[in-house]
BAVO-998419 format. One record per residue (C-alpha): residue number from 1; x, y, z. Coordinates in steps of 0.1 Angstrom, whole numbers, plus 2048, in hexadecimal, padded with zeros to 3 digits. Example, Ala and Ser with C-alpha at 12.3 -4.5 7.8 and 13.67 -1.06 7.14 Angstrom:
! BAVO-998419
@k 1 east 87B north 7D3 up 84E
@k 2 east 889 north 7F5 up 847
This chain:
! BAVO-998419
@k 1 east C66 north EB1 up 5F2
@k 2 east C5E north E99 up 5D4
@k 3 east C55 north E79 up 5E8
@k 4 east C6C north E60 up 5D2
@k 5 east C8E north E75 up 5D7
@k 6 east C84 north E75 up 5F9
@k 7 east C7C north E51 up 602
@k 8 east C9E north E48 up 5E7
@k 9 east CB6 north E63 up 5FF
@k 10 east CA5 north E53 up 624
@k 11 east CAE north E33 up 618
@k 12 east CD0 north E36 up 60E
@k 13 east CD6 north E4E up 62E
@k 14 east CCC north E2C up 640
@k 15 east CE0 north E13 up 625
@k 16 east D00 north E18 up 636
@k 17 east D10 north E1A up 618
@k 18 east D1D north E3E up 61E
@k 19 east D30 north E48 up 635
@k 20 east D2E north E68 up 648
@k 21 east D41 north E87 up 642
@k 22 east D3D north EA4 up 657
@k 23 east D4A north ECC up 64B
@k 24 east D4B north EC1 up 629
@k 25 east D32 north EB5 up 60E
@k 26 east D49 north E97 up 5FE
@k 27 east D6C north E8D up 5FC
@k 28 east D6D north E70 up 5EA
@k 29 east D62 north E56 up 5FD
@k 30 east D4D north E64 up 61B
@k 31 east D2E north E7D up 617
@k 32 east D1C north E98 up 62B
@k 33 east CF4 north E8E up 62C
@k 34 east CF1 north EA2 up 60B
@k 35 east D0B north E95 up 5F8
@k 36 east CF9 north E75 up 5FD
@k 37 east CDA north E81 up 5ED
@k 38 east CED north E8C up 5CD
@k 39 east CFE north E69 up 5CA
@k 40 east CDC north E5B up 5D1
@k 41 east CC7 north E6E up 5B4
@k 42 east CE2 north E74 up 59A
@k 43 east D07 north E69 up 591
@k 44 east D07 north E86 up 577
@k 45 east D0D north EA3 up 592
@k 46 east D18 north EA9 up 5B9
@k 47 east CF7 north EB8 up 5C3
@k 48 east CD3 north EBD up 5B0
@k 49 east CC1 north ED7 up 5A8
@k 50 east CAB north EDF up 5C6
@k 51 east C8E north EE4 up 5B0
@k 52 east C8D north EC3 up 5A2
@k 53 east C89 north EB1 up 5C6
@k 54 east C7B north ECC up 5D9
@k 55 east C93 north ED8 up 5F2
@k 56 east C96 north EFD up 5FF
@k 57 east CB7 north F0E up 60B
@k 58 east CA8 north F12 up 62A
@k 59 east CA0 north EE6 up 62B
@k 60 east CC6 north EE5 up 61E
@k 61 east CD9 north EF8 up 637
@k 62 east CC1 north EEA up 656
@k 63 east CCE north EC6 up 644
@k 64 east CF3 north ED5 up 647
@k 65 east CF5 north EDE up 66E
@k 66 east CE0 north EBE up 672
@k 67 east D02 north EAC up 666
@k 68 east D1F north EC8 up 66A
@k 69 east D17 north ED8 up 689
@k 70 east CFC north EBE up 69D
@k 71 east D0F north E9E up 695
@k 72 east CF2 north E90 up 68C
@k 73 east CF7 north E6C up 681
@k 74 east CE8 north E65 up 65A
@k 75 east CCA north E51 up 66B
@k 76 east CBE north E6F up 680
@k 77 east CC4 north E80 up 662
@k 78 east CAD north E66 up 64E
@k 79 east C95 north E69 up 66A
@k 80 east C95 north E93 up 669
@k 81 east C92 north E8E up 643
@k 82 east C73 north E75 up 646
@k 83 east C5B north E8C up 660
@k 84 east C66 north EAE up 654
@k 85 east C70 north EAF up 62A
């Protein structure tokens, strides 16, 4: 994953200035760990292009049960992200 995306989306995971949605990617005012990373990188479009910061489909959908089905809280999320991406 390119390293300054990464450290860019762990931070704002952590700034608590998002706040968690769960079984959707955005709906205005709350975001799932994804959306977070597309309003992190670029205000032009929902989600980037995967090639661009170097995330698989398979890194993407772990990222999605992480927060949809695991409840995992955007921190563990930013830790996951951190020793795994």
């Amino acid at each position: 994953m390119n390293v300054e995306i990464k450290r860019k989306w762990v931070e704002a995971l952590r700034s608590g200035k998002f706040t968690q949605l769960r079984g959707g990617f955005q709906d205005g005012k709350n975001h799932c760990c994804l959306a977070v990373l597309g309003a992190t990188i670029s205000s032009n479009t929902p989600f980037p292009d995967d090639n661009k910061i170097g995330l698989s489909a398979r890194e993407r959908t772990n990222l999605i049960r992480m927060n949809d089905d695991q409840g995992k809280s955007f921190a563990e999320i930013a830790d996951y992200i951190e020793e795994h991406l």
